[in-house]
Each structure stands twice: as C-alpha cells, then as structure tokens.
C-alpha positions in Angstrom: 21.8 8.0 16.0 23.7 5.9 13.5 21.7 3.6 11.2 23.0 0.6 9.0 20.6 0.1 6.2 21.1 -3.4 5.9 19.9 -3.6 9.2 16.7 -1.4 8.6 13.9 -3.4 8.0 12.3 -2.8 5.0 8.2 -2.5 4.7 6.2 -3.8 1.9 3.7 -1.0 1.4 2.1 -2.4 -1.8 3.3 -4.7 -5.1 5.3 -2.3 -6.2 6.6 -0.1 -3.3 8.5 -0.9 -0.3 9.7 1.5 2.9 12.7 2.0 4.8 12.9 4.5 7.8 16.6 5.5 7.3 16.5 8.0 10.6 14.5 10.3 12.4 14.7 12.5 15.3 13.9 15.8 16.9 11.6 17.5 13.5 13.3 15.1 10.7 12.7 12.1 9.2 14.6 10.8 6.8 12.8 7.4 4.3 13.7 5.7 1.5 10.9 4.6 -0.8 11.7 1.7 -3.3 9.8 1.6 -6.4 9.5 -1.1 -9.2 8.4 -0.1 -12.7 4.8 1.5 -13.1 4.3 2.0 -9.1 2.5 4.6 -8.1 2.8 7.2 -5.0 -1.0 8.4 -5.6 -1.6 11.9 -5.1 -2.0 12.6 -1.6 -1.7 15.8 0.5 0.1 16.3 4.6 0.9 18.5 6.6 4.1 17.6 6.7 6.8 19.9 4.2 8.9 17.1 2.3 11.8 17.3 -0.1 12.9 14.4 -2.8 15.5 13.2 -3.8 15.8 11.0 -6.7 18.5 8.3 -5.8 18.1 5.8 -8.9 15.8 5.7 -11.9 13.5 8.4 -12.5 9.4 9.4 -12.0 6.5 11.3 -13.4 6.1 13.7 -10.5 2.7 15.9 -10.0 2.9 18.8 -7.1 -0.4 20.7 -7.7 -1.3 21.2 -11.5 2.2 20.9 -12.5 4.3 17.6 -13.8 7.3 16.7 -14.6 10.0 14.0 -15.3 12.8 13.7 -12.7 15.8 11.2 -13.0 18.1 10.4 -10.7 20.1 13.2 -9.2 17.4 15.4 -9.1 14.9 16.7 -6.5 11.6 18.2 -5.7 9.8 20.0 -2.3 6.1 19.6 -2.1 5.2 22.1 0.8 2.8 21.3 3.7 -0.8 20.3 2.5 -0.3 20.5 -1.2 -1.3 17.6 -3.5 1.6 15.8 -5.1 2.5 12.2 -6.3 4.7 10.1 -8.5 4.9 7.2 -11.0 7.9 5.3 -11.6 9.1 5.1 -15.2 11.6 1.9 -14.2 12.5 0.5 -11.2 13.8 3.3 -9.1 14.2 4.8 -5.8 13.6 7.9 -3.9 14.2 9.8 -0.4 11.9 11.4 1.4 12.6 14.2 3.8 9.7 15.1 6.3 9.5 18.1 9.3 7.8 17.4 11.2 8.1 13.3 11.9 5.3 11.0 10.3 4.6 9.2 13.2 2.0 7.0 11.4 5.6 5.6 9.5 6.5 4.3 13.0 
C-alpha cells in the first residue's frame, strides 16, 4: 500500500483537530492528528496499544497520573486501556500508531 498525503482526505474531528488515516493494514494503523493551539485530545482509554510521535509543535501529555511536555521530535506509548490525553501548547501535529486497527477511524 502506498499513500500520498495530499491525496488523503483529511477529517474535521472538532474546531481545533482534524484526521488523516496515513495507512493501515494487517494489525497497524498509522494517523496523523492535526492540532491548532489549545485543542484538546480529552483523556480517553482503548484497547488498542499506541505510540506518538510528535511531528511539529509540542503538547501537555497525561498517560495515567503522570504529565509531561513533549515537543517535536519526541514520543510517548500509552499501553492498551490506560487513560491518557493531550493539549496542544501551539499549533502542532502528532502521529498515532495503533495495533490492533481502529476500525471506528474507517
């Protein structure tokens, strides 16, 4: 599977976040997640094991009872059904990396 991301359609989730499904297949799925200052990934818990990436700007992160201020170039893994979330500081972006799939994405 190849994917051009100025073909991917992006999805306007709320005021301040938008989606991109980048690629996904057999476990994986690979999103981008577009932030503008101040939005806010609320905490929320899956099943689903994801890793971070912070690809511009930088967030307030919570995974469990701990926070903590990424910028870009760094990372985080918030394992399967534990509580995490994120505030933008500035307008920033982030990839998400999910086993299994989150089919409600498609």
């Amino acid at each position: 599977m190849f994917v051009d991301s100025d073909q991917v359609k992006v999805k306007k989730l709320e005021e301040k976040i938008s989606r991109k499904i980048l690629g996904y297949g057999g476990s994986l799925m690979m999103v981008e997640v577009i932030f503008k200052k101040d939005g806010i990934g609320e905490i929320h818990s899956h099943v689903h094991e994801q890793v971070s990436y912070i690809v511009k700007g930088s967030f307030e992160v919570t995974i469990g009872n701990e926070k903590k201020i990424l910028k870009q170039g760094d990372s985080f893994y918030a394992p399967s059904s534990t509580p995490h979330g994120v505030v933008a500081l500035e307008d920033s972006v982030i990839l998400d990396v999910f086993t299994p799939i989150r089919r409600e994405f498609l």
